[in-house]
matplotlib code that plots the C-alpha trace (Angstrom):
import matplotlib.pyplot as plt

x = [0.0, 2.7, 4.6, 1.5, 0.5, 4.4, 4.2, 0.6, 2.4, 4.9, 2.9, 1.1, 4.3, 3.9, 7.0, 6.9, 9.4, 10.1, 11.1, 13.7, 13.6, 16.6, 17.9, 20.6, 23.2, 25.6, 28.7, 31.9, 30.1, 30.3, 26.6, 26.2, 23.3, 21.7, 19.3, 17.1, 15.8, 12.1, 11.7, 10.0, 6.8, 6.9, 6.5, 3.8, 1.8, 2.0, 0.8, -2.8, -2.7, -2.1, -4.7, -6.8, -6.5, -6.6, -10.0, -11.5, -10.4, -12.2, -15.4, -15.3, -14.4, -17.3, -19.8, -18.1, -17.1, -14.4, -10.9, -8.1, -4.0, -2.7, 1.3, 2.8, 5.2, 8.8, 10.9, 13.5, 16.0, 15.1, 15.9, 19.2, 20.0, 19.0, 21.8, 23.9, 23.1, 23.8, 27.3, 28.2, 27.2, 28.9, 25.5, 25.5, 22.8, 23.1, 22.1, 19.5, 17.8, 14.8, 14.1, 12.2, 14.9, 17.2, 14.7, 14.6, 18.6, 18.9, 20.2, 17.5, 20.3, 22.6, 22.9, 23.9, 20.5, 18.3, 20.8, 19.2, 16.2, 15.8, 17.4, 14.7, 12.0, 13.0, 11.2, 7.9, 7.1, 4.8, 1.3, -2.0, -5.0, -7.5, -11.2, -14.0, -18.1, -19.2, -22.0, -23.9, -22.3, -20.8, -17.5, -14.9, -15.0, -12.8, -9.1, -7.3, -5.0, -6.4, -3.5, -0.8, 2.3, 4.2, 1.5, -0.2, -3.7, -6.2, -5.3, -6.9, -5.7, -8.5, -6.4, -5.1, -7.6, -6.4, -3.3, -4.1, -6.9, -8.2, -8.4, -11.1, -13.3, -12.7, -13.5, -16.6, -17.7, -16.6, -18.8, -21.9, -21.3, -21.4, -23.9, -26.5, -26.5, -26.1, -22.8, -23.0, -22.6, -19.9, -17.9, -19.1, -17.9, -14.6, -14.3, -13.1, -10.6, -9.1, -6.6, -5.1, -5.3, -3.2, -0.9, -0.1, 0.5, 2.8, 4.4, 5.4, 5.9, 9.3, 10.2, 10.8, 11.9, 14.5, 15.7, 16.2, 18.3, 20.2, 20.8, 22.0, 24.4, 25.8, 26.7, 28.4, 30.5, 31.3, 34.2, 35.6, 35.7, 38.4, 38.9, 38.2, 35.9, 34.5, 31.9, 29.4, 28.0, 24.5, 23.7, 25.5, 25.7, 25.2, 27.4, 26.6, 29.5, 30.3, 30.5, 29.1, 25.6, 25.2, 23.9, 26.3, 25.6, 28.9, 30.4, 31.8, 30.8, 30.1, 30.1, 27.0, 28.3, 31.7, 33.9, 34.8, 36.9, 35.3, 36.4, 34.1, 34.0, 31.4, 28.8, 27.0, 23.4, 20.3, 22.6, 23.6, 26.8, 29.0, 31.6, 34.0, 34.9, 39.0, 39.0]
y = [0.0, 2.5, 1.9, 2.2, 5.2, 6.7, 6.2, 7.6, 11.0, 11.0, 10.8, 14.3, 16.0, 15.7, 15.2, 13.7, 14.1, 11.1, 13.1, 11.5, 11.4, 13.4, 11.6, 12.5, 10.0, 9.2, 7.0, 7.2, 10.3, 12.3, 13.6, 13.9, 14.1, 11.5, 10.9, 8.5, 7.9, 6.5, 3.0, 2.2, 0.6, 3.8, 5.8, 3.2, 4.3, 7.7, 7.3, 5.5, 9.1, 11.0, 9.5, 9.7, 13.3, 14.1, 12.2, 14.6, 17.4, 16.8, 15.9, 19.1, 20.8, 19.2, 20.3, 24.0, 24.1, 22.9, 23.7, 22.8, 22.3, 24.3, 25.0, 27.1, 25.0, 24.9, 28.7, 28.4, 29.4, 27.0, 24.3, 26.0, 25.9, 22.2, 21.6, 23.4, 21.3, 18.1, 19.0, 20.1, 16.6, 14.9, 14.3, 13.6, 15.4, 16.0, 19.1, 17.1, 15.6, 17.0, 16.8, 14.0, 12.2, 12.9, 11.3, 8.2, 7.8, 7.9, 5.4, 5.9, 4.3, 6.5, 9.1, 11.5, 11.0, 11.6, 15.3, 16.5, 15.6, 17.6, 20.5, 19.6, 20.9, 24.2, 23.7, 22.8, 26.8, 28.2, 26.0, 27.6, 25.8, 27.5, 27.3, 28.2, 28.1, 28.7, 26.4, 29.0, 32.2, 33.7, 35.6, 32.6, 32.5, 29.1, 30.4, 31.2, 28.7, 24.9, 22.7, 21.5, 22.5, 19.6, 16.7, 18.6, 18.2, 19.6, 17.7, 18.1, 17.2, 14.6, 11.2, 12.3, 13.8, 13.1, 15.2, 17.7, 20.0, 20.7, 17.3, 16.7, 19.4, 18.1, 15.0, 16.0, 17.8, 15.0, 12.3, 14.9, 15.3, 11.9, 10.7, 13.6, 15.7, 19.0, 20.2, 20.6, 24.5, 23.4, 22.3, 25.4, 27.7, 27.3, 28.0, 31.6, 30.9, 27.2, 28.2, 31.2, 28.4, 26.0, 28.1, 29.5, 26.1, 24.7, 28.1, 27.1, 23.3, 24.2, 27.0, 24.2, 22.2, 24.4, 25.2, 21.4, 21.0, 24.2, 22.9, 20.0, 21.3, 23.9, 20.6, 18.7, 21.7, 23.1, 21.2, 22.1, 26.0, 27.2, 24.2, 24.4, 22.9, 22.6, 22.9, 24.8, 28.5, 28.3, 31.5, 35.0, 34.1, 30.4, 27.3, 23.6, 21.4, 18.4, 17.2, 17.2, 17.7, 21.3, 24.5, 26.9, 30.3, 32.5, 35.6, 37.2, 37.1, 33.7, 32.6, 30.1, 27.1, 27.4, 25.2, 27.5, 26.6, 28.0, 28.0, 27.8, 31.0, 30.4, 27.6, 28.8, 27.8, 29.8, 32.1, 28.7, 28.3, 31.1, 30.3, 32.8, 32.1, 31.0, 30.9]
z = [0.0, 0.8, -2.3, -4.3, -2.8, -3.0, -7.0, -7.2, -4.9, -7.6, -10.9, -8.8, -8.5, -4.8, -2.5, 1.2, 4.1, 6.1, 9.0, 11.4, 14.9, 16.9, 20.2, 22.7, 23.4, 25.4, 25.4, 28.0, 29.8, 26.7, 25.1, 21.6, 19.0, 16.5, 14.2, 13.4, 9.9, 10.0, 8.9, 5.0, 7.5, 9.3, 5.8, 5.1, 7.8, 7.1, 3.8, 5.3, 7.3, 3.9, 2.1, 4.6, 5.1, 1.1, 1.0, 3.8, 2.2, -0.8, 1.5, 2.8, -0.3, -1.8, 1.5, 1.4, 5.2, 6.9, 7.7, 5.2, 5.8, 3.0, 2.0, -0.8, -2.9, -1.6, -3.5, -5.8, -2.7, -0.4, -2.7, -3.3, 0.2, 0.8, -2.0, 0.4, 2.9, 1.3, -0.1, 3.7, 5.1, 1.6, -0.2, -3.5, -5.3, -9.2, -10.7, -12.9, -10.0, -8.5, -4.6, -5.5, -7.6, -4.1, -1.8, -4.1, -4.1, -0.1, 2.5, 5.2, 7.5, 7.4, 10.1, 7.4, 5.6, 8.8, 9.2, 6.0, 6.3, 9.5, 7.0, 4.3, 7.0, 6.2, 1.9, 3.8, 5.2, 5.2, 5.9, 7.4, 8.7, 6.2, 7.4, 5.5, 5.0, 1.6, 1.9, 4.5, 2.5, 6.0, 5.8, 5.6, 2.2, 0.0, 0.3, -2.6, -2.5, -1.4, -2.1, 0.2, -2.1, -0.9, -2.0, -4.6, -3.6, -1.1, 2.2, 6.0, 9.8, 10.7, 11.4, 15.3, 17.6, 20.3, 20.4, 17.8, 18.5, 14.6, 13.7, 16.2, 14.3, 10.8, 11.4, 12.8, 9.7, 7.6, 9.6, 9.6, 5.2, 4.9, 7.3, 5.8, 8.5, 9.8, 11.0, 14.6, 15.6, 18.3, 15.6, 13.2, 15.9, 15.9, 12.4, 13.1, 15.6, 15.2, 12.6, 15.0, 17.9, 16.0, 14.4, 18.0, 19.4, 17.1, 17.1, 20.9, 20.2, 18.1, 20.4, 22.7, 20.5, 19.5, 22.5, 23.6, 21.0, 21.7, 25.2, 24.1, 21.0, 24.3, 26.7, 23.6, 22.0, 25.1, 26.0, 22.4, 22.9, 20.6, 18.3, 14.5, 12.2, 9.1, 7.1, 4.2, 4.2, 4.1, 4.2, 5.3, 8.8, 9.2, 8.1, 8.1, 9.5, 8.9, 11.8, 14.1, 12.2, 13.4, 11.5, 13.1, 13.8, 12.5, 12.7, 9.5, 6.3, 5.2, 1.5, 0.4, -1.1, -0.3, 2.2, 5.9, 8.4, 11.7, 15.5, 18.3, 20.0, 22.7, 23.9, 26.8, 28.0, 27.3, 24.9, 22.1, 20.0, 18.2, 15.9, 14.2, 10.7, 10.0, 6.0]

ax = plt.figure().add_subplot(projection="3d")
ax.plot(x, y, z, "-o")
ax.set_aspect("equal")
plt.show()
């Protein structure tokens, strides 16, 4: 089934991100970070969840109320600096493959492949919870744009109400479509204001997450103040080194795309890393 539904995602143009997990480790009382790529059955899974999710978005496009997870496609730039990203960590990507083509070519074993895919996070910016209620004529009116850039179809949170708030509205409207029936207000009033709620809370959920992984890059670089290392300018200010799989914060003026050297200048808690470019 997940293979199947892969290739159908494919023939749409649509690309998926089989995001790893990120653990802390520790071996002869020294911490370090890994990742984890997800396992093809884990993928599998995800793609009864997709499905699922595309199929109540075209119920509720279909009824004219609901709430839809929309996404821009990934910009020309973001792409560019993915590519970045994958020459720092010694990727292999060929200027005639597409994102897609990448994905296909990758060992999902190797801790390499699980560092950019945390990095490909950064093509899939962007997404809103859209709601809307055409059918009655009120003032959410169908957004502009329904598609979720990265699958290339109208998709909707419905498979996980338990720990996501908007899913347990969705689904409601989608069960009262196709049973006949009329959408319960309790579910019609949140229309205005689940899309602010959710934004907000996922907003917060990588603030933390951030800063757990910043507390954790501190207590593994720290003891390396002052060495060098090396790695790939993303950007003016930021450089992906090689190891360990850390986007760096950097002072200077860094060159995208090329090889830096770079010494660790500070690693303190609550203020992160700063390295100071060499060459």
């Amino acid at each position: 089934f997940g293979q199947r539904r892969r290739a159908a995602l494919r023939k749409l143009g649509a690309v998926t991100l089989p995001r790893p997990s990120q653990e802390t480790v520790v071996e002869d009382g020294k911490v370090s970070l890994e990742f984890r790529a997800s396992l093809d059955v884990e993928d599998d899974n995800a793609q009864v969840s997709l499905l699922t999710g595309m199929a109540a978005a075209r119920c509720m496009l279909g009824a004219g109320v609901g709430v839809l997870r929309t996404m821009p496609a990934a910009s020309p730039e973001a792409l560019q600096r993915l590519r970045r990203q994958a020459a720092a960590l010694g990727m292999e990507w060929p200027d005639a493959w597409t994102y897609a083509d990448m994905l296909d070519h990758l060992d999902p074993g190797a801790p390499r492949t699980a560092a950019f895919l945390t990095e490909a996070g950064a093509l899939f910016r962007g997404a809103r919870w859209e709601a809307f209620d055409s059918a009655r004529g009120g003032p959410l009116a169908l957004p502009a744009n329904t598609t979720h850039g990265a699958l290339a179809a109208p998709y909707a949170h419905v498979t996980a109400p338990l720990r996501r708030l908007v899913d347990r509205y969705d689904a409601e409207i989608c069960l009262a479509v196709c049973a006949g029936r009329e959408v319960p207000a309790w579910a019609l009033e949140a229309l205005p204001w689940i899309g602010d709620v959710m934004a907000a809370g996922v907003g917060r959920s990588q603030r933390v997450d951030t800063a757990c992984v910043d507390a954790v890059e501190v207590a593994m670089l720290a003891p390396h103040v002052g060495e060098i290392f090396e790695g790939v300018g993303l950007d003016a200010q930021t450089v992906q080194l090689h190891e360990p799989a850390v986007v760096a914060r950097c002072a200077g003026s860094v060159e995208p795309g090329r090889r830096h050297r770079v010494r660790l200048v500070s690693a303190q808690p609550g203020k992160g890393t700063l390295f100071a470019l060499v060459d």
